[in-house]
C-alpha positions as CSV (number, residue, x, y, z in Angstrom):
1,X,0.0,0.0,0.0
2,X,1.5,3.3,-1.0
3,X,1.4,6.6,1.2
4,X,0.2,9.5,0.3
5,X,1.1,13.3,1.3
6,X,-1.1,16.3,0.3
7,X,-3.3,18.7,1.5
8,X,-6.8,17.3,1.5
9,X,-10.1,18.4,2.7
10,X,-13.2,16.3,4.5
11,X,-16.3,16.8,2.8
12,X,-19.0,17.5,5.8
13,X,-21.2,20.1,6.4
14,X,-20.4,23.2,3.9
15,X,-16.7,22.9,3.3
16,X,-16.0,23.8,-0.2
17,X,-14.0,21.6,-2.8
18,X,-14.1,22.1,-6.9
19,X,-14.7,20.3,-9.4
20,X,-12.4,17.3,-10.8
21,X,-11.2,18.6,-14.7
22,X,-12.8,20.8,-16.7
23,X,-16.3,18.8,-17.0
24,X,-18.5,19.7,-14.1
25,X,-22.1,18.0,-14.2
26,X,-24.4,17.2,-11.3
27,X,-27.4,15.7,-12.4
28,X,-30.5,16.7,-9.6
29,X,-32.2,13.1,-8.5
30,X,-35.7,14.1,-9.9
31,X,-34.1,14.5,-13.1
32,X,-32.4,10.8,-12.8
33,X,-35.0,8.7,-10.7
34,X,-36.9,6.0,-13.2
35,X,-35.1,6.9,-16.5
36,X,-34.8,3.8,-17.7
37,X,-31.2,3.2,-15.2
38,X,-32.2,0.7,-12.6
39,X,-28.5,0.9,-11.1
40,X,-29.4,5.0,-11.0
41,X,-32.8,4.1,-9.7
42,X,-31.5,2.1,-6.7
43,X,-28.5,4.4,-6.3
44,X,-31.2,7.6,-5.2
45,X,-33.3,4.6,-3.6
46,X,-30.8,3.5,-0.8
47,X,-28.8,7.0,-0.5
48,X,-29.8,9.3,3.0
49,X,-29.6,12.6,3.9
50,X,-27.8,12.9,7.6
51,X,-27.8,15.5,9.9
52,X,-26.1,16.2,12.9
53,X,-27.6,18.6,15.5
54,X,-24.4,20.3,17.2
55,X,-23.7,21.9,20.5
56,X,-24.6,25.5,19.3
57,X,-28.3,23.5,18.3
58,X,-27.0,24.3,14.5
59,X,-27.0,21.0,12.0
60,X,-24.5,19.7,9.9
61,X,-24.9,17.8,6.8
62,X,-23.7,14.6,5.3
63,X,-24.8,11.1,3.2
64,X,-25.2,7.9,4.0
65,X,-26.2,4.8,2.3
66,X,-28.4,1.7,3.1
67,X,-26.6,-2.1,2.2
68,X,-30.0,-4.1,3.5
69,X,-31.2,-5.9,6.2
70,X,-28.1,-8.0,7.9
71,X,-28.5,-9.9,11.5
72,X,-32.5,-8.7,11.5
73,X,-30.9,-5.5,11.5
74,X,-31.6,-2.6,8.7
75,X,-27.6,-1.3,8.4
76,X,-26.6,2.3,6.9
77,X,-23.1,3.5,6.0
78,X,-21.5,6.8,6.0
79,X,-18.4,8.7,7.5
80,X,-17.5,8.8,10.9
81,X,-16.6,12.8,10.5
82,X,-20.4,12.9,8.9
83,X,-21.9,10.9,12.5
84,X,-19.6,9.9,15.2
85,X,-20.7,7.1,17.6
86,X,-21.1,10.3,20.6
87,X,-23.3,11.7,17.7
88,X,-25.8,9.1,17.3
89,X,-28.8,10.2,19.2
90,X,-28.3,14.0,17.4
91,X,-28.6,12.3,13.8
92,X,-31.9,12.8,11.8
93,X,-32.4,11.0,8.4
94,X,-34.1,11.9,5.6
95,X,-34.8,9.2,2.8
96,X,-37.1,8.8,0.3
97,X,-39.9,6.9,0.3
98,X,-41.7,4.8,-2.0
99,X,-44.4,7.5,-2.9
100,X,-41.7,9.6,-4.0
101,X,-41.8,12.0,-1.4
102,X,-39.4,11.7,1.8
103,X,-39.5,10.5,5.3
104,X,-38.0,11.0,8.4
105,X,-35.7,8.8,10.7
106,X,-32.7,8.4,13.4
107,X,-30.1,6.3,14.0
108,X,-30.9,3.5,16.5
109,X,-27.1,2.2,16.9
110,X,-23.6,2.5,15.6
111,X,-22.5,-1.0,14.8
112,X,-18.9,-0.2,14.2
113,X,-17.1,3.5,13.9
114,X,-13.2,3.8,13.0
115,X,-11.6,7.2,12.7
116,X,-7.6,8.1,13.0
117,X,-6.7,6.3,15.7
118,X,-8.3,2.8,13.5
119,X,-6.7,4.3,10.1
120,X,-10.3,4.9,8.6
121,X,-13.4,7.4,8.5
122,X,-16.1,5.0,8.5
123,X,-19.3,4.8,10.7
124,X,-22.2,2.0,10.4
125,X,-25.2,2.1,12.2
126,X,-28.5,0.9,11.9
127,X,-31.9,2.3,12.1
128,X,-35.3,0.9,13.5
129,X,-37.2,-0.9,11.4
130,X,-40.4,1.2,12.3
131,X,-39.1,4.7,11.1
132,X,-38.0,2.9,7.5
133,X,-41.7,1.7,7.0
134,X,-41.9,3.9,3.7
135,X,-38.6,3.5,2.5
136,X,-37.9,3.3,-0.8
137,X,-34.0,1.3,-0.6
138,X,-33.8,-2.7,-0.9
139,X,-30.3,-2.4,-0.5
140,X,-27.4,-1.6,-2.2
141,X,-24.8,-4.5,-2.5
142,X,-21.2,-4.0,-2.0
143,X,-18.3,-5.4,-4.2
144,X,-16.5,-7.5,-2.2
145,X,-14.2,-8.7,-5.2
146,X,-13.9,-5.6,-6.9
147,X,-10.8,-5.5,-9.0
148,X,-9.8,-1.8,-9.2
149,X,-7.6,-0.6,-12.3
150,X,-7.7,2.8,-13.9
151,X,-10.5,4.0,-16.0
152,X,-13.5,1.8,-14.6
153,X,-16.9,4.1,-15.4
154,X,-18.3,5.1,-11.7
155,X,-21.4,7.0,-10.3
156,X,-21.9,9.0,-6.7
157,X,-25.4,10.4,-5.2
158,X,-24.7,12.8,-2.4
159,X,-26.3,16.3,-0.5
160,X,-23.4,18.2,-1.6
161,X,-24.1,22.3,-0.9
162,X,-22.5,25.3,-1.7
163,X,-22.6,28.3,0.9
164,X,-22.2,31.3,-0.6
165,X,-22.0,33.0,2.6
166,X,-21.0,32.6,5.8
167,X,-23.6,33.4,8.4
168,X,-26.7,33.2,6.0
169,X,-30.1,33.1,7.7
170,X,-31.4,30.4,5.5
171,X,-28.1,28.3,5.8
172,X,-29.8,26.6,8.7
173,X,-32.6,25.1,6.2
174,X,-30.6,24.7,3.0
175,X,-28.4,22.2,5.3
176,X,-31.4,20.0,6.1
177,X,-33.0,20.5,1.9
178,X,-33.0,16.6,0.8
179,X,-31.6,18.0,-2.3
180,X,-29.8,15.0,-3.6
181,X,-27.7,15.2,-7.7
182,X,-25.4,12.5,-8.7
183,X,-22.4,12.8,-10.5
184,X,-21.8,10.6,-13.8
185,X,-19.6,12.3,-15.8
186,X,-16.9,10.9,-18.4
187,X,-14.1,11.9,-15.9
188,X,-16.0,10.3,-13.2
189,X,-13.8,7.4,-13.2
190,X,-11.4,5.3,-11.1
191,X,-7.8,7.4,-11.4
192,X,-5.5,4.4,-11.2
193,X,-5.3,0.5,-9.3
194,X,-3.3,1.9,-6.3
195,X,-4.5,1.9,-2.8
196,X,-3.0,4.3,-0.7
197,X,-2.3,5.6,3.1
198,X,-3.5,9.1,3.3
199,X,-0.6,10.1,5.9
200,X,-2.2,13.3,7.1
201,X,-5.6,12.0,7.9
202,X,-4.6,8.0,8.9
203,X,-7.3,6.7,6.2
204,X,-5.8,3.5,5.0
205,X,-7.6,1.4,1.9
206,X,-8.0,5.1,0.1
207,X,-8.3,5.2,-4.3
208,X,-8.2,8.0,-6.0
209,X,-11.2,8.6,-8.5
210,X,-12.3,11.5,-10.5
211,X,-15.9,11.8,-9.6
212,X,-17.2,16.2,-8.3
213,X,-17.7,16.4,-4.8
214,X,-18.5,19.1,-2.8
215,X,-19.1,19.5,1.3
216,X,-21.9,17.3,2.0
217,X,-21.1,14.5,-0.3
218,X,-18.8,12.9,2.5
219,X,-20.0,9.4,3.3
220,X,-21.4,8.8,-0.5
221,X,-21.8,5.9,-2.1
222,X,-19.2,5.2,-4.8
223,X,-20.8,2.6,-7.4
224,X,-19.4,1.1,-10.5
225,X,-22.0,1.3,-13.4
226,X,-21.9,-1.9,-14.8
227,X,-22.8,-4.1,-11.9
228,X,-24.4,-0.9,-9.6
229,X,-22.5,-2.6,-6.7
230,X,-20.6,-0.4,-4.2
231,X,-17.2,-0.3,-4.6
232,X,-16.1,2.6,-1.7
233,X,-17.5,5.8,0.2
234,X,-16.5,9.0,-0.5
235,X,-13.9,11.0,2.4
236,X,-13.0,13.6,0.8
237,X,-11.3,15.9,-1.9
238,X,-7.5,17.3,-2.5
239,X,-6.9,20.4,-3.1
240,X,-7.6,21.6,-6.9
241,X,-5.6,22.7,-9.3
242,X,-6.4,24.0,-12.9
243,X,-6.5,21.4,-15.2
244,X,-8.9,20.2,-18.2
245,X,-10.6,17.0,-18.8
246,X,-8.4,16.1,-21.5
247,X,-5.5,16.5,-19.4
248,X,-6.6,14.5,-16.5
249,X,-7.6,11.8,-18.5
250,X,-4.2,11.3,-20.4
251,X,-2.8,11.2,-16.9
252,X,-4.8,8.1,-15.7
253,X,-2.8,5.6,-14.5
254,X,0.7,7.5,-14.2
255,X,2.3,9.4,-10.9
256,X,1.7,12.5,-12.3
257,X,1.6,15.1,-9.3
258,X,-1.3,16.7,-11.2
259,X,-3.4,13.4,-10.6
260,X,-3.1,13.5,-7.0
261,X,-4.0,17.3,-6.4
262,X,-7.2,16.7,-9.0
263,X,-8.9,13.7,-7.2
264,X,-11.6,12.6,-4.5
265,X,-10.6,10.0,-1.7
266,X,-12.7,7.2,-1.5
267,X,-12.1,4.1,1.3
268,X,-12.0,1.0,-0.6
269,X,-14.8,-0.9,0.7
270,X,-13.3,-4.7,0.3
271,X,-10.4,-3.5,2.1
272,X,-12.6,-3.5,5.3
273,X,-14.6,-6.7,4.3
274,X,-13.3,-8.4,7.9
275,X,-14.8,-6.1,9.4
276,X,-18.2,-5.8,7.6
277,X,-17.9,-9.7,8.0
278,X,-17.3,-9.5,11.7
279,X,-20.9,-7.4,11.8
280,X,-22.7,-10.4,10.0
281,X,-22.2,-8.1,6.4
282,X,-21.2,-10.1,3.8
């Protein structure tokens, strides 16, 4: 596993990240949802809309994702700088539910929740099965055998937000909008087949990939097209540079500096299959 230096940034609440190459494209949900892509379709299905209710009583904002019923238990995944295990019992969820419209719920109990001092940013918890009685998700199913090489064709849904000011009256309710776009560009793509150690935030089992986020896509799902499996979750974002589509894609699959200061962090999911195992996930 190679280590990797840089200035990054986690992508909770409203911190702000740009766009990976020139192409910048994030399709709203209601524009997606039942267009003829069932991997799309069950992509905006299982993803969830998490907020955090802070000391100050303000709320911070973050995704999730649902991977099904394991152990009579209905399990959701997301970031544990999105929803610590201290955080629990201040998390709402919004999801939608199978009239289209959304639903409320809160997290019952974190299963499992690794940060620095476990080399990770991972939290999964479940929910009650009474506050999901309208929800939409089956499931999504995670890759367990994914092969990761460069250029394999990816999708994300998230509750990214931009902020365009600090202090803003209606902040508080633009945080908890369920809001949702994915992001399926042609540079939305793995980067390369190396998995890193991000040094400077102790996330082992990272890949880079070239998919937009912005704060509030942290704890995304990262799927492959083909299969619509999970392959990761979203952490977060280096810090960009200028640099066009073109560009980044003729530097796909080489150490070019440029490739590692254009690119989103995503925790290889496989890489923590004893772990997922050890919950009764498999």
């Amino acid at each position: 596993m190679g280590k990797l230096f840089g200035t990054l940034t986690l992508l909770a609440t409203c911190t702000m990240a740009g766009q990976i190459g020139s192409e910048y494209h994030k399709a709203k949900y209601k524009y997606v949802y039942r267009q003829n892509s069932q991997a799309f379709d069950e992509l905006i299905e299982n993803t969830i809309l998490i907020n955090v209710k802070g000391h100050d009583s303000k709320y911070s904002r973050g995704t999730g994702f649902y991977i099904g019923i394991h152990n009579n238990k209905h399990i959701f995944v997301t970031n544990h700088h999105v929803m610590s295990n201290e955080e629990c019992a201040e998390s709402t969820i919004t999801y939608l539910n199978s009239s289209g419209t959304t639903s409320k719920a809160y997290c019952s109990e974190v299963l499992l929740s690794y940060f620095k001092e476990n080399n990770s940013d991972i939290t999964v918890f479940s929910i009650e099965a009474n506050d999901l009685y309208y929800f939409a998700g089956k499931g999504l199913g995670i890759d367990w055998d994914f092969e990761l090489k460069p250029k394999i064709e990816l999708a994300t849904a998230g509750f990214g937000l931009k902020l365009r000011r600090v202090g803003r009256r209606d902040n508080q309710y633009l945080l908890r909008k369920f809001d949702m776009k994915l992001n399926f560009d042609s540079d939305c793509v793995t980067l390369n087949d190396k998995v890193y150690y991000v040094t400077n935030f102790n996330v082992a089992n990272s890949i880079l990939i070239g998919c937009d986020a912005i704060g509030g896509d942290s704890g995304s799902a990262v799927i492959e097209r083909a299969s619509g499996k999970v392959i990761g979750l979203i952490w977060g974002s280096s810090a960009k540079a200028s640099i066009s589509s073109t560009d980044l894609w003729n530097m796909i699959g080489t150490s070019a500096p440029e490739l590692f200061s254009n690119s989103t962090r995503a925790i290889l999911l496989k890489g923590l299959k004893k772990d997922f195992n050890a919950l009764g996930i498999h």
